[in-house]
C-alpha positions in Angstrom: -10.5 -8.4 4.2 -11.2 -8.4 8.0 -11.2 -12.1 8.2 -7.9 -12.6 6.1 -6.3 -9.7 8.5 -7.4 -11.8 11.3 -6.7 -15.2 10.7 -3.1 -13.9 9.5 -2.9 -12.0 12.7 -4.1 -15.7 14.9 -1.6 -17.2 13.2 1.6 -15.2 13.3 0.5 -15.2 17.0 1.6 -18.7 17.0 4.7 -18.0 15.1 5.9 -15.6 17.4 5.1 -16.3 20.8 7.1 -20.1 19.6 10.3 -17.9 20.0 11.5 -20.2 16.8 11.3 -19.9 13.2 9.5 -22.8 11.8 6.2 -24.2 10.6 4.1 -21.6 12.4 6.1 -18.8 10.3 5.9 -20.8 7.3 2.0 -21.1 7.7 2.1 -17.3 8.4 3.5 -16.4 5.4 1.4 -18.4 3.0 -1.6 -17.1 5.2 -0.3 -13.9 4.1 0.0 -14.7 0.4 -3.5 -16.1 0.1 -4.9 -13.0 2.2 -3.4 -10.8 -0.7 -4.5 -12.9 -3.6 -7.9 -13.9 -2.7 -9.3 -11.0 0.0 -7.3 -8.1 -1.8 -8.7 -9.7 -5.2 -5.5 -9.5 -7.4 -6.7 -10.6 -10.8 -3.3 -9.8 -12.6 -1.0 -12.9 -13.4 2.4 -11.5 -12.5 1.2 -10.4 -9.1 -0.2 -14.1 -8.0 3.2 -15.3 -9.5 4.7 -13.1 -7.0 2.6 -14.1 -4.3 3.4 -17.8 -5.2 6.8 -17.2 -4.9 6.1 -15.6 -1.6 4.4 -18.9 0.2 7.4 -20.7 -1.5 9.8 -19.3 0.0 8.2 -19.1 3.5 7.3 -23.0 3.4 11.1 -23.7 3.3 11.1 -21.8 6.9 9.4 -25.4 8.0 12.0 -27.4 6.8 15.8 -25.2 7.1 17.5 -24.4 10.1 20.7 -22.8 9.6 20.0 -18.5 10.0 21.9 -18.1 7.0 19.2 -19.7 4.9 16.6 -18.7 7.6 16.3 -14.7 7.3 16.8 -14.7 3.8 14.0 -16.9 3.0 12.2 -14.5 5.4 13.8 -11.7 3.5 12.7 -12.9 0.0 9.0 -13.9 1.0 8.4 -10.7 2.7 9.9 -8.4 -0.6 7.5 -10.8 -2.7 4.6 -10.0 -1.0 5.2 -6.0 -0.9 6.3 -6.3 -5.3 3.0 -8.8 -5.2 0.8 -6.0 -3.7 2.9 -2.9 -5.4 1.8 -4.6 -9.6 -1.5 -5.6 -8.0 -3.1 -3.0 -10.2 -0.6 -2.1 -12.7 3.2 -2.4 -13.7 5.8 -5.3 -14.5 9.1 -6.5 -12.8 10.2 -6.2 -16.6 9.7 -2.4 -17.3 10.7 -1.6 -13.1 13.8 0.7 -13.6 15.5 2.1 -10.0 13.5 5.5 -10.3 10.5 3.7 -10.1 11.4 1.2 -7.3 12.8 3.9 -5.1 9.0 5.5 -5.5 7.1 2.0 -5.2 9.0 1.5 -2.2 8.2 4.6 -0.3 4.7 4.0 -1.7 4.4 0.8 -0.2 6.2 2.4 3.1 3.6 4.4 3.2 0.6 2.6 2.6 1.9 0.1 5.3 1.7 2.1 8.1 -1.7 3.1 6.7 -3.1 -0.3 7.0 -5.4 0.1 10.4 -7.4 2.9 8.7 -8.2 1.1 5.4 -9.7 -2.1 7.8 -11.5 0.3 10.0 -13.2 1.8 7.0 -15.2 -1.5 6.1 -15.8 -2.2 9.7 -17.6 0.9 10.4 -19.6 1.0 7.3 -20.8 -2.4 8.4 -21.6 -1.1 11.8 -23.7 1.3 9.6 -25.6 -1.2 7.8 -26.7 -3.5 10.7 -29.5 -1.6 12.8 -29.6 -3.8 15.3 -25.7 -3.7 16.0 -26.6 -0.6 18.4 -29.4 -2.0 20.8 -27.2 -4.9 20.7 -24.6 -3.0 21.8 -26.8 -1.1 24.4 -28.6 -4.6 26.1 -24.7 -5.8 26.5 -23.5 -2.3 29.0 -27.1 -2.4 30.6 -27.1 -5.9 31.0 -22.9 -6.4 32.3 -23.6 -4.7 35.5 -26.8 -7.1 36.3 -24.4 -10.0 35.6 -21.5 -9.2 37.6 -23.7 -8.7 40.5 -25.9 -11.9 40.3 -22.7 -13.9 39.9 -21.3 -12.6 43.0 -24.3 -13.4 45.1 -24.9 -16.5 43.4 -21.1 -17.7 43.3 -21.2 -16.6 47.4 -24.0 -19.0 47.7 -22.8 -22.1 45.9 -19.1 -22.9 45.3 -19.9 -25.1 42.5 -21.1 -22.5 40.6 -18.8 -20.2 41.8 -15.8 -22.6 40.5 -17.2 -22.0 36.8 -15.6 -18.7 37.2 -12.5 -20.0 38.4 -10.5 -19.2 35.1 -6.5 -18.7 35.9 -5.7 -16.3 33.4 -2.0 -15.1 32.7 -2.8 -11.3 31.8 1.0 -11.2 30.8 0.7 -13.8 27.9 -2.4 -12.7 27.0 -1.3 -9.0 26.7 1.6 -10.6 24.3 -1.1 -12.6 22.3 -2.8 -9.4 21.6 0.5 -7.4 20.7 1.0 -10.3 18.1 -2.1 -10.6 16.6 -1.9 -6.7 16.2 1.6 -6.8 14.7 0.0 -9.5 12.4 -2.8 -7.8 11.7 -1.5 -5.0 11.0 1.1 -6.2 8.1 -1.8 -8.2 6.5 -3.6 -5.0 6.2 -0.9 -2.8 5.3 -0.3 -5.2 2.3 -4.4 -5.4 1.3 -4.1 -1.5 1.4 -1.2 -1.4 -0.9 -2.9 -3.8 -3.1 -6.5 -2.0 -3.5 -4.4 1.6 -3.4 -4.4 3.4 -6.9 -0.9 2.1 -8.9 2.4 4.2 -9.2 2.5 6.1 -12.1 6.1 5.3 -14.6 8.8 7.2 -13.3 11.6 8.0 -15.9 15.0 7.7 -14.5 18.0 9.8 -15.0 18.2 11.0 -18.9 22.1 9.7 -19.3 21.9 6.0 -18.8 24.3 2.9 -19.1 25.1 1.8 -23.1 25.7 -1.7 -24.8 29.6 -1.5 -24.2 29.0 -0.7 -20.8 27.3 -3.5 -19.7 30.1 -5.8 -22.1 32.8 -4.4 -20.1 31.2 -5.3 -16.8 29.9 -8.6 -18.1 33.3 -9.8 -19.7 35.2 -9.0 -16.3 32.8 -11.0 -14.2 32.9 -14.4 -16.9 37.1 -13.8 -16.3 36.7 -14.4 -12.8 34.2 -16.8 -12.5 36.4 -18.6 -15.4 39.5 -18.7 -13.3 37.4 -19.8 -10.3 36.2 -22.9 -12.2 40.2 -23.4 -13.5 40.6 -23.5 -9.4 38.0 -26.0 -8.7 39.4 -28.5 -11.6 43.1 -27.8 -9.7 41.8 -28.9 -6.9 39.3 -32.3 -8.3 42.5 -33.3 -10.0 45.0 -32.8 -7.2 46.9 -30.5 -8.8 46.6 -27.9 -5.8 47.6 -30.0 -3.0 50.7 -28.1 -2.3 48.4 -24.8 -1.9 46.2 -26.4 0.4 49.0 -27.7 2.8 50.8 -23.9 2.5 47.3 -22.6 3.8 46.7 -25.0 6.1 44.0 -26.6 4.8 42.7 -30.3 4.6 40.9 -31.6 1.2 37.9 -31.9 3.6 37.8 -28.7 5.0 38.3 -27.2 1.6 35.5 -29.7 -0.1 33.0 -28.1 2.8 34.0 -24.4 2.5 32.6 -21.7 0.5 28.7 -22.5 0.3 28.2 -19.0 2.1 30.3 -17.0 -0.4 28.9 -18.7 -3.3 25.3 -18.6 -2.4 
């Protein structure tokens, strides 16, 4: 779990210090996915489906451009990854009514900002299992101050030497490295935590609900309007609606390469 946090964390580094959305966001996002599937050990089908349909829709960040397919491929691949980690243990997309999203989602919320603590927990018990971990540790702060001294007498004495410590080091950028690898971090272990966290309970919805006739009415009135939207489209293929275009003031071209937005 460490390493999946980390490597995620490396690479949305890359992502976001590019100031662009592209490959390096794409990568970061199937990072992500394979982080949750393999290092938060989802065993469930739906859930790896999910998170399949996560790195899916965050490869097409390499390839689009335009911010209006952009953010909500970013949108979709990010809400993937949180259902992906919510069903890890139990629960379906098919049986998830609104009561039980609302409480999923503050679940997930919450876990999220919880993520730091759950890595922190393996890390230490590590620490606890590798006895030499702390002389280690104490031959390193004995041992700094010896260094730093010998180099500056040394590197005094020789310039040669003293140019192997010559590093020019932008503590600016590499302040912002860290922030991004922490941001990165961060999410990948907020999702592992939500994964591994015990599942929501079913939460029943409001007793009165929505009946058969309902859902007709609502269903009938959208195929009425899609229906007189397709009569439109034929108008215009055949011709028919030339003198509408003209009234509005628009060409056959314009009208040909309007209305991808709306549609979408």
């Amino acid at each position: 779990m460490v390493a999946g946090t980390l490597i995620v964390g490396l690479v949305a580094d890359q992502a976001l210090r590019s100031g662009a959305v592209g490959v390096g966001a794409a990568v970061t996002f199937v990072a992500a996915a394979l982080a949750l599937v393999f290092a938060g050990g989802i065993s469930r089908t739906e859930p790896r489906v999910l998170a399949a349909g996560a790195a899916v829709f965050g490869a097409w960040l390499a390839v689009r451009a335009s911010p209006w397919l952009l953010w909500p491929d970013a949108a979709a691949s990010l809400v993937l990854l949180g259902l992906s980690a919510s069903i890890a243990a139990d629960g379906s997309l098919v049986r998830l009514g609104i009561a039980e999203s609302a409480g999923r989602a503050i679940h997930a919320v919450l876990h999220g900002l919880a993520g730091a603590v759950f890595i922190a927990g393996p890390m230490m018990r590590t620490r606890m299992r590798v006895p030499v971990a702390a002389p280690i540790a104490r031959g390193v702060l004995i041992a700094t101050p010896i260094a730093v001294v010998l180099a500056i007498l040394l590197g005094t004495a020789d310039p040669v030497f003293a140019s192997f410590f010559s590093v020019n080091i932008d503590f600016g950028k590499l302040a912002l490295d860290v922030v991004f690898v922490l941001v990165g971090s961060l999410i990948a272990a907020g999702l592992l935590r939500l994964a591994s966290a015990a599942p929501v309970g079913p939460i029943d919805g409001p007793v009165w609900r929505l009946g058969a006739i309902e859902g007709l009415v609502v269903l009938t009135v959208l195929d009425v309007i899609f229906a007189a939207f397709a009569v439109a489209q034929a108008l215009a293929a055949a011709g028919a609606a030339g003198d509408t275009l003209r009234g509005a003031g628009i060409t056959y071209a314009d009208y040909a390469r309007s209305g991808f937005f709306q549609l979408l």
